[in-house]
Residue, then its C-alpha position, 0 to 999 in steps of 0.5 A: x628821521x625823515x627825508x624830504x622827497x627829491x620828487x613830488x608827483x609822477x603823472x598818469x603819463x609818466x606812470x604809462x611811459x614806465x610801463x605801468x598801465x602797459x601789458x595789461x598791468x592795469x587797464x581802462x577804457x581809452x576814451x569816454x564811454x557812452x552811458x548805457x540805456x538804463x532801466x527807469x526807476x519805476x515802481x517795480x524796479x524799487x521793489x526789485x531793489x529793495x533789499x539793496x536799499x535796506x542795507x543803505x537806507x541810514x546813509x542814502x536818501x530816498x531822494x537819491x536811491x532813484x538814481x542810484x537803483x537803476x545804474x546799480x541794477x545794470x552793473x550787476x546785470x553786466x557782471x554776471x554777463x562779464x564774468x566780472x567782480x568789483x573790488x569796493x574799497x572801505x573809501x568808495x560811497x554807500x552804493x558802490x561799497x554795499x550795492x555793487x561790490x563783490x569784494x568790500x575792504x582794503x586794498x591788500x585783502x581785495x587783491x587775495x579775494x580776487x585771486x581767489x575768484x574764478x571771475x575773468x574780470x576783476x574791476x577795482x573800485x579804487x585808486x590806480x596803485x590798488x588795481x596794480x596790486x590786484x594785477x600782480x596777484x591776478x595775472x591771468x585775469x584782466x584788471x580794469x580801472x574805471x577812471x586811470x586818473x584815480x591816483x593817490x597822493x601818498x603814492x605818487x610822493x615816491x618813484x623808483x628812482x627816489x628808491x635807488x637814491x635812498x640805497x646809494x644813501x643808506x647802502x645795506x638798509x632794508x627798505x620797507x614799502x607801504x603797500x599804498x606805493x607803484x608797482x615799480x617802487x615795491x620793484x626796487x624795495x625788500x618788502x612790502x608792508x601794510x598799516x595792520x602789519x608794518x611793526x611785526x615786518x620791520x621786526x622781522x628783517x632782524x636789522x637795527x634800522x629801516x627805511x619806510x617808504x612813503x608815509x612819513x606819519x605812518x613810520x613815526x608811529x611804527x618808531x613808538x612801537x619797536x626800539x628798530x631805528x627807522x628812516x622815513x621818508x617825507x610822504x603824507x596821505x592829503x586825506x589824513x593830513x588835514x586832521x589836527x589835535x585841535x579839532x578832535x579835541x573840540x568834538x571831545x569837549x562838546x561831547x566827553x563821551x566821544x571816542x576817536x578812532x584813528x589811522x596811522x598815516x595821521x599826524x602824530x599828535x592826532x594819534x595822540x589824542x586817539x582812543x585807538x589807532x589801527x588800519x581800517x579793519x582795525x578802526x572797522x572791527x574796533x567800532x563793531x566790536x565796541x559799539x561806542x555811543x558817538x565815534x569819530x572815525x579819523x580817515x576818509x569820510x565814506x568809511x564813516x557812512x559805509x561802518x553806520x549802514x552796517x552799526x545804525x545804532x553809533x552816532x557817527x560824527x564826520x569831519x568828512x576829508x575826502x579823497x579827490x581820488x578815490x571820489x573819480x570812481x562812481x557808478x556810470x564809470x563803473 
């Protein structure tokens, strides 16, 4: 069973006006920031970065490294001047993901690795809903968001006031959160879940029925992995979306030896078709661990390009859907 959300999008600035980006939940510079003088990329400078250029070299040119090297040389300069770290999620490109980011994986682990640090500044390599969740693990430290407007279609499907609806409709109801949702919205639910654990937390609430809140597809897969009733709400990731049965089983039938690794906010007949589906350590670990020949990683493009600098050996076939959102994040920004 799925609800149709009453609202779509919430806006930057409604998302201000609920406090969201107040009392320092999560910050960002408030007007255009000049570029800084960066170093040219000269013949020692190429030395000096070499060995981050190795470790990208499959997926970044050598036409691109040149621009890349001097802003990646002035970021790690200013993060150790900062007492800053930067938390790349698997979606951020090559040279942010491998060269800048102290912290690499989903939103969720970012957040605990930051907790963990001593750095004063946690800078999130994201999009706005992560660096909140870092905020709520990190409150003493100061969250900094390079691009405010790095929203997220998922997240932005819900409000709290769609939650407070969802109680007077279904009183009694546990209502579990993706955590891929506002601060406010995880406020007004029971208990937060993730791709990796969404199963065992609705289980654990010992009801005979859930509402999940927001990704539709997500709740319709955790419906075929327990006999827990669930209620979905009617969000989708725009990202995995867009994927179809269709087009996988075309890369399936020019090349049989093809394996599809899917992400559970796709439609159900993707998952279908899957050889796997997981969270992204999942579907990351899955292809390590397997090493497959040609794989199709069925989310956002760059996690393809970040798993193939680490596994140069698997062909990686990219339908390449990429996130608006998550693509505002670049490093003159960072």
């Amino acid at each position: 069973m799925s609800i149709q959300p009453a609202t779509k999008t919430i806006s930057t600035k409604a998302a201000a006006r609920d406090g969201l980006l107040a009392g320092g939940a999560a910050c960002a510079p408030r007007s255009p920031q000049p570029a800084r003088d960066l170093p040219a990329f000269t013949p020692a400078l190429a030395r000096e970065m070499a060995p981050l250029y190795e470790k990208v070299r499959h997926v970044v040119t050598p036409m691109e490294w040149p621009h890349y090297a001097p802003l990646v040389k002035a970021i790690n300069e200013l993060k150790v001047k900062r007492n800053a770290v930067i938390l790349a999620h698997n979606y951020m490109t090559p040279e942010i993901f491998h060269c800048v980011g102290d912290f690499r994986g989903d939103s969720l682990q970012l957040a605990k690795e930051a907790a963990k640090t001593e750095a004063d500044v946690i800078v999130q390599a994201g999009v706005h809903f992560m660096a909140e969740t870092s905020k709520i693990l990190c409150p003493d430290k100061t969250v900094l968001i390079p691009d405010p407007k790095a929203g997220c279609s998922l997240a932005e499907s819900i409000t709290a006031e769609d939650v407070r609806m969802l109680r007077e409709a279904y009183p009694g109801v546990p209502i579990v959160t993706y955590v891929n949702t506002s601060a406010a919205v995880k406020a007004e639910c029971d208990i937060c879940c993730t791709s990796a654990n969404a199963v065992k937390v609705v289980e654990s609430l010992g009801a005979p029925r859930v509402i999940m809140v927001p990704d539709e597809f997500l709740a319709k897969y955790v419906q075929t992995q327990t006999k827990v009733e669930i209620i979905a709400w009617k969000g989708h990731c725009e990202v995995h979306e867009r994927f179809t049965a269709e087009e996988l089983l075309a890369y399936r039938e020019a090349d049989p030896g093809t394996r599809i690794i899917a992400h559970p906010e796709c439609p159900p007949e993707v998952i279908e078709v899957a050889d796997f589906t997981g969270s992204t350590a999942g579907m990351i670990n899955w292809v390590k661990s397997n090493r497959p020949r040609k794989v199709v990683l069925v989310t956002e493009c760059s996690m393809s390009s970040n798993v193939a600098a680490e596994v140069p050996d698997v062909e990686f076939v990219r339908p390449c859907n990429l996130c608006p959102h998550m693509k505002r994040m670049v490093n003159l920004k960072i």
